[in-house]
N, CA, C and O of each residue as an XYZ file, in Angstrom:
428
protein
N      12.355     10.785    -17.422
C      12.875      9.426    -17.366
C      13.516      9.190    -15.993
O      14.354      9.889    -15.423
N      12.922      8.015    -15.575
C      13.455      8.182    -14.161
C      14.930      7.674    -13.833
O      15.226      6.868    -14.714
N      15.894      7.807    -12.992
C      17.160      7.327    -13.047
C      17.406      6.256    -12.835
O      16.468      5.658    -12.308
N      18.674      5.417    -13.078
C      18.359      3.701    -12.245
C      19.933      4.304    -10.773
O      20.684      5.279    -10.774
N      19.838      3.585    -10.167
C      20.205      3.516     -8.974
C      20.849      2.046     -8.308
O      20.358      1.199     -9.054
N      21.416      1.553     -7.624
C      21.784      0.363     -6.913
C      22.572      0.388     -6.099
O      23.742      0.086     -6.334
N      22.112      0.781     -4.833
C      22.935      1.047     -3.859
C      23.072     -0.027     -2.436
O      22.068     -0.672     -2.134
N      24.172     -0.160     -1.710
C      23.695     -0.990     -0.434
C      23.735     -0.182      0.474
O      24.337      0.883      0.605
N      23.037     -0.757      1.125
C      21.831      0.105      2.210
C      21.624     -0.390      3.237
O      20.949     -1.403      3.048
N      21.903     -0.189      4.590
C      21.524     -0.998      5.644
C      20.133     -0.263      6.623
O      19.842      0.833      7.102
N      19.607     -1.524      6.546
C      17.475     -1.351      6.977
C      17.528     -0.993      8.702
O      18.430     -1.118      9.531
N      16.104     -0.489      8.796
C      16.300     -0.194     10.345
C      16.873     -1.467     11.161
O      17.647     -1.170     12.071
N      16.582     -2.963     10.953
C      17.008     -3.550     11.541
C      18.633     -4.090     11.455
O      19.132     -5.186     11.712
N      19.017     -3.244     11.137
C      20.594     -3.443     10.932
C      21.220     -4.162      9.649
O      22.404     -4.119      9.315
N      20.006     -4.941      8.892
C      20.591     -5.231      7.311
C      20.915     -4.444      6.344
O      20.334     -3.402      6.043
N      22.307     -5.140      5.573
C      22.086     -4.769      4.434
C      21.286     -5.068      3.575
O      20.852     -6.211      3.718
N      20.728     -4.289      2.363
C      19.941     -4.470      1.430
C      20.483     -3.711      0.520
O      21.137     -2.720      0.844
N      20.217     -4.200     -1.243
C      20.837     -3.645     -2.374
C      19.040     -3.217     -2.511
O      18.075     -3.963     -2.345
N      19.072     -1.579     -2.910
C      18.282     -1.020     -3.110
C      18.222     -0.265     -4.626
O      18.746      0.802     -4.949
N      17.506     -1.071     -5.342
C      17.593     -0.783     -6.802
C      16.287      0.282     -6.778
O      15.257      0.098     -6.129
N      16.534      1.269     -7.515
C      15.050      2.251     -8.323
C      15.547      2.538     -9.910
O      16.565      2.338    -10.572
N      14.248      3.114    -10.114
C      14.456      3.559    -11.616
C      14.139      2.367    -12.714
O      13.439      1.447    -12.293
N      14.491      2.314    -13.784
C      14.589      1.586    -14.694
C      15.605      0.162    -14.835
O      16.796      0.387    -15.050
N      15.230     -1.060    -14.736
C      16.239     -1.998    -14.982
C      15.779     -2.500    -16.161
O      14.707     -3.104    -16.193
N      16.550     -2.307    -17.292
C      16.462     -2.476    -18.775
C      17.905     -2.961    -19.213
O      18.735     -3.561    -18.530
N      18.004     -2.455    -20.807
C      19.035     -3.121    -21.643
C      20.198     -1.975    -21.256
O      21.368     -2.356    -21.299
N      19.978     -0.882    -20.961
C      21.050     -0.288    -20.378
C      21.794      0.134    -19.114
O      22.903      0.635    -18.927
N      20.756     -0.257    -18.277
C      20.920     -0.670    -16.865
C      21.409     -1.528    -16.135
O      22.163     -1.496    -15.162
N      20.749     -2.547    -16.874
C      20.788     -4.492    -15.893
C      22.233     -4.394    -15.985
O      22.433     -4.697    -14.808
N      23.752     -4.157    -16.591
C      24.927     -4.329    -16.376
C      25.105     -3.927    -15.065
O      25.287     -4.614    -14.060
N      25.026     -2.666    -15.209
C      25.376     -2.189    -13.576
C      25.191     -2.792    -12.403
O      26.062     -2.973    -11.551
N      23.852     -3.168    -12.331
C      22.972     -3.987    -11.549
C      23.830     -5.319    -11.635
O      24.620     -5.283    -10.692
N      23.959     -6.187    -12.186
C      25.095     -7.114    -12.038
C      25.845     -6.944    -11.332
O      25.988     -7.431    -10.211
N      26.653     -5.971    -12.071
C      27.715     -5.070    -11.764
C      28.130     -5.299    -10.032
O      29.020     -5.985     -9.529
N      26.717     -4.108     -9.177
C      26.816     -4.184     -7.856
C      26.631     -5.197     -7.144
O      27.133     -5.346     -6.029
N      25.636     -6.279     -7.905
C      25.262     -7.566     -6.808
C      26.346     -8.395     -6.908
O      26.420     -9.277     -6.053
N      27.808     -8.290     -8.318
C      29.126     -9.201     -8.197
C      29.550     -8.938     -6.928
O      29.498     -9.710     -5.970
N      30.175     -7.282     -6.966
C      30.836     -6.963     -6.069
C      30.258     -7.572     -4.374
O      30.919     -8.160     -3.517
N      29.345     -7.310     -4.359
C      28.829     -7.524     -3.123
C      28.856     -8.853     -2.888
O      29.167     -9.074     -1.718
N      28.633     -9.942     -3.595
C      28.929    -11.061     -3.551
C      30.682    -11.873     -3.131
O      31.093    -12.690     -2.307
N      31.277    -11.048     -4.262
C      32.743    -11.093     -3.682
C      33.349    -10.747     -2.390
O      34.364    -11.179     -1.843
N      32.813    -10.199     -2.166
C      32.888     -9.184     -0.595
C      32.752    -10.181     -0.043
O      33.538    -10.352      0.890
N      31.742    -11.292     -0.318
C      31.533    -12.486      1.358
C      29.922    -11.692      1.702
O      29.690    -10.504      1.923
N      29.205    -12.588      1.656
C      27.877    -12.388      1.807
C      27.717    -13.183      3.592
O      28.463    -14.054      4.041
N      26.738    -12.653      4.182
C      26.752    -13.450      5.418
C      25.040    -13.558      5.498
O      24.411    -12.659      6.057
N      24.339    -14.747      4.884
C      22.983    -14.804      4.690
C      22.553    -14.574      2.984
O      23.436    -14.702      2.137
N      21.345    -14.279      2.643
C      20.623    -14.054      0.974
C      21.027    -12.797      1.048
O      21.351    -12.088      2.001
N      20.952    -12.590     -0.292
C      21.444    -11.451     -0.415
C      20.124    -10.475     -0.569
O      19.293    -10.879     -1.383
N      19.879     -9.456     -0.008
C      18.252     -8.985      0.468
C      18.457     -7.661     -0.742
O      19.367     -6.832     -0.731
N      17.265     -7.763     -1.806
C      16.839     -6.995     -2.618
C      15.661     -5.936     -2.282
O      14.606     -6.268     -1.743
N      15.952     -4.751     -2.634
C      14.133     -4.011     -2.230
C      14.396     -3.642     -3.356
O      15.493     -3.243     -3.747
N      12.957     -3.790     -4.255
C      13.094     -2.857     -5.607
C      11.471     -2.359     -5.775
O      10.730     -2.393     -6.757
N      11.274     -1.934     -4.540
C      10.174     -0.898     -4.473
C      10.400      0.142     -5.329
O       9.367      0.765     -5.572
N      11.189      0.473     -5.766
C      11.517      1.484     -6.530
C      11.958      1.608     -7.742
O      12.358      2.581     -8.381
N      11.783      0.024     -8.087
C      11.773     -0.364     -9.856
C      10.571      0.425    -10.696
O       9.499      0.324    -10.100
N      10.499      1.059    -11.728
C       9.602      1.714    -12.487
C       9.655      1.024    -13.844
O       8.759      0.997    -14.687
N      10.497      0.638    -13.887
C      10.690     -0.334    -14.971
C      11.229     -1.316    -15.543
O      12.417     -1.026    -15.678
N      10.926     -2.803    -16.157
C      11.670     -4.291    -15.625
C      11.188     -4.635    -16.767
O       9.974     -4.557    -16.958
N      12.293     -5.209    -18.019
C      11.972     -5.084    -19.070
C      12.787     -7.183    -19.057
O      13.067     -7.698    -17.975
N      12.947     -7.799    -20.116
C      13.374     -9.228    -19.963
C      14.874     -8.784    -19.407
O      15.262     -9.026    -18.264
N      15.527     -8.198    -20.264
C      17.103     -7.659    -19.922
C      16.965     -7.872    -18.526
O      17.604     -8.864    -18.177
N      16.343     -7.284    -17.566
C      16.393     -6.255    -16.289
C      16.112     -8.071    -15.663
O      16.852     -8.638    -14.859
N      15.160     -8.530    -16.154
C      14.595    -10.097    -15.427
C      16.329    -10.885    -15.890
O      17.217    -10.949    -15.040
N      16.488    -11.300    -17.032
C      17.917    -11.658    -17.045
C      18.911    -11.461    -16.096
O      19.722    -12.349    -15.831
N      18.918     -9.956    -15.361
C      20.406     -9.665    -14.825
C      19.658    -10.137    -13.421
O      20.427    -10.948    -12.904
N      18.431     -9.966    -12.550
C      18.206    -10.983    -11.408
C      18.133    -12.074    -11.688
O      18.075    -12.619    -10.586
N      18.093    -12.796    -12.386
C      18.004    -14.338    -12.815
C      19.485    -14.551    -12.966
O      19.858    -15.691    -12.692
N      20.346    -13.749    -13.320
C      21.450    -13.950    -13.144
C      22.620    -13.863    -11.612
O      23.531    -14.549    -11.148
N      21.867    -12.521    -11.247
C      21.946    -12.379     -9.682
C      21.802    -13.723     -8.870
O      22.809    -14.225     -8.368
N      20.716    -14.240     -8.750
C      20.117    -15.393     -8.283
C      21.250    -16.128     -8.554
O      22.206    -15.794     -7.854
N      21.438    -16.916     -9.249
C      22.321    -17.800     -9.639
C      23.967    -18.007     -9.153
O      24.654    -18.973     -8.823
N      24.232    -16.210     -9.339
C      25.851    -16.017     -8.488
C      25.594    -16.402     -6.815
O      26.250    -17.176     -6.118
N      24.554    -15.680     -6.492
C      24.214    -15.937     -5.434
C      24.234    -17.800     -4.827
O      24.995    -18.226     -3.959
N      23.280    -18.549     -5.511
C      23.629    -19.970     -5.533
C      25.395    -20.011     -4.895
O      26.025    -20.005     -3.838
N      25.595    -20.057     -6.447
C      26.946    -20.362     -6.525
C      28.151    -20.013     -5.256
O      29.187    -20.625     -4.996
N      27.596    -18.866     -4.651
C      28.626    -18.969     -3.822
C      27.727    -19.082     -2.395
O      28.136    -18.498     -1.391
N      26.370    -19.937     -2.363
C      25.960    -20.818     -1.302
C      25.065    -20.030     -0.309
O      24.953    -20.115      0.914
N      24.610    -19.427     -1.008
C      23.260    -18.040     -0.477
C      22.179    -18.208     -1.367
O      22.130    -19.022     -2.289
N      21.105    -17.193     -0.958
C      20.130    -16.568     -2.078
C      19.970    -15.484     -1.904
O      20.691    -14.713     -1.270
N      18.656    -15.202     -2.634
C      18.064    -13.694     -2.824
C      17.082    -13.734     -2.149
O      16.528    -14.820     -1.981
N      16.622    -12.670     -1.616
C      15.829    -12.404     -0.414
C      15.052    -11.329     -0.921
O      15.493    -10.259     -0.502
N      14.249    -11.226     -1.522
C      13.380    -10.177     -2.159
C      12.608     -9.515     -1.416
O      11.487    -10.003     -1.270
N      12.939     -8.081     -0.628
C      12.513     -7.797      0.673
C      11.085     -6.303      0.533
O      10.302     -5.719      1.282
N      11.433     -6.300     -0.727
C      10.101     -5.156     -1.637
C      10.111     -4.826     -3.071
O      10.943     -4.704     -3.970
N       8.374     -4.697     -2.849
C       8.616     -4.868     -4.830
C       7.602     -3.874     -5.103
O       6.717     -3.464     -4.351
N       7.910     -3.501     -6.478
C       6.938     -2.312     -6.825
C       5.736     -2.922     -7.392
O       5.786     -4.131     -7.620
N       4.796     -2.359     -7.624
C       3.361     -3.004     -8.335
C       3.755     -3.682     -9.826
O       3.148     -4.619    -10.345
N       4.847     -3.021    -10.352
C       5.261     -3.270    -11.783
C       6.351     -4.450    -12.113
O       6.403     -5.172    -13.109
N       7.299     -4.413    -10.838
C       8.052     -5.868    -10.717
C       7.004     -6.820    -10.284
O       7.310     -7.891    -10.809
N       5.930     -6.970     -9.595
C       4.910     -7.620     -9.078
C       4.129     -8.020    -11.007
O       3.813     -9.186    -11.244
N       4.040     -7.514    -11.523
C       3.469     -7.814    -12.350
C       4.278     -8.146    -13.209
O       3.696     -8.784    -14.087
N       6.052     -7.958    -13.528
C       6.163     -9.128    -14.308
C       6.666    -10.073    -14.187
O       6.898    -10.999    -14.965
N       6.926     -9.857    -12.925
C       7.449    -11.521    -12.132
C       6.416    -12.508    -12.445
O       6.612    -13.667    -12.811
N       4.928    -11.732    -12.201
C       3.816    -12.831    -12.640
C       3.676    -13.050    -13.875
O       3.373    -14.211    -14.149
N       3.831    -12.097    -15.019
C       3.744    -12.868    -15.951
C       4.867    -13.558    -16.733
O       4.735    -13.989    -17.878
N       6.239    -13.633    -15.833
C       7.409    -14.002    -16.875
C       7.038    -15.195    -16.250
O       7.636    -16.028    -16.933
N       6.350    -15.888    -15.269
C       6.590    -17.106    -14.282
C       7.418    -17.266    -13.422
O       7.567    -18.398    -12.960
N       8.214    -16.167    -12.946
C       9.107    -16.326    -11.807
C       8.548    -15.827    -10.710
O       9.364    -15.954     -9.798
N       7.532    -15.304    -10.319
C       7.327    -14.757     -8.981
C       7.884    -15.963     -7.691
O       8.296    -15.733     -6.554
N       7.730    -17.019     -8.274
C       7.704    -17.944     -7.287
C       9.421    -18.569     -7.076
O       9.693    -19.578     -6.427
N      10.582    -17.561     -7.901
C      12.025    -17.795     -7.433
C      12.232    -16.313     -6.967
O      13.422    -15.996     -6.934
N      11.296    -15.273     -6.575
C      11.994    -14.402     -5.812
C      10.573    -13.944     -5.337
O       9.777    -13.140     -5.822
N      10.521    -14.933     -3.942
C       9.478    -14.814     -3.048
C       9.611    -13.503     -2.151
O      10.788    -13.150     -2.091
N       8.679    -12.618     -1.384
C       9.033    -11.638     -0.497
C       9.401    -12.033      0.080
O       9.552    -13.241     -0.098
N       9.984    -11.333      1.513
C      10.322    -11.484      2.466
C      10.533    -12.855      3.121
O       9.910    -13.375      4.048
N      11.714    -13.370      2.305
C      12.184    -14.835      2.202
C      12.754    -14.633      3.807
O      12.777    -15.620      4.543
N      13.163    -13.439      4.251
C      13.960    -13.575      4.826
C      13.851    -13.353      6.640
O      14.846    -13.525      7.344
């Protein structure tokens, strides 16, 4: 079973990015909240840049807590910047109908 993870991470080009792997499910997606509050509270400077190349698994729960992400994000006058995705978030972004509120490389 693979682990879940959510860490921030800054990319070769000097961004941060929240780098989720593993499983985002019914026992996961809290956490995952969890880190994208904090980071939000912190003062965001730009979207807030996601890679979840390393999602293995994205269950509605897991779509809930970015759909919820998204939204804090709004709220305090940013977005989400979806900067990599695994073949398996790719596929249920397409079939939940959201691919098209967490576009790639928005950013």
């Amino acid at each position: 079973m693979p682990l879940f993870a959510a860490t921030r991470e800054t990319d070769l080009e000097g961004q941060d990015v929240l780098v989720v792997t593993g499983d985002v499910d019914l026992a996961t997606a809290p956490e995952l909240v969890s880190v994208a509050d904090a980071w939000t509270s912190a003062g965001l400077h730009g979207p807030m840049r996601l890679d979840l190349t390393g999602v293995t698994f994205l269950d509605s729960t897991g779509i809930s807590a970015l759909l919820e992400i998204r939204r804090a994000a709004a709220s305090a006058g940013t977005g989400v910047a979806v900067v990599g995705r695994s073949p398996i978030v790719d596929r249920v972004f397409t079939l939940a109908g959201i691919d098209d509120l967490f576009a790639r490389d928005d950013v």
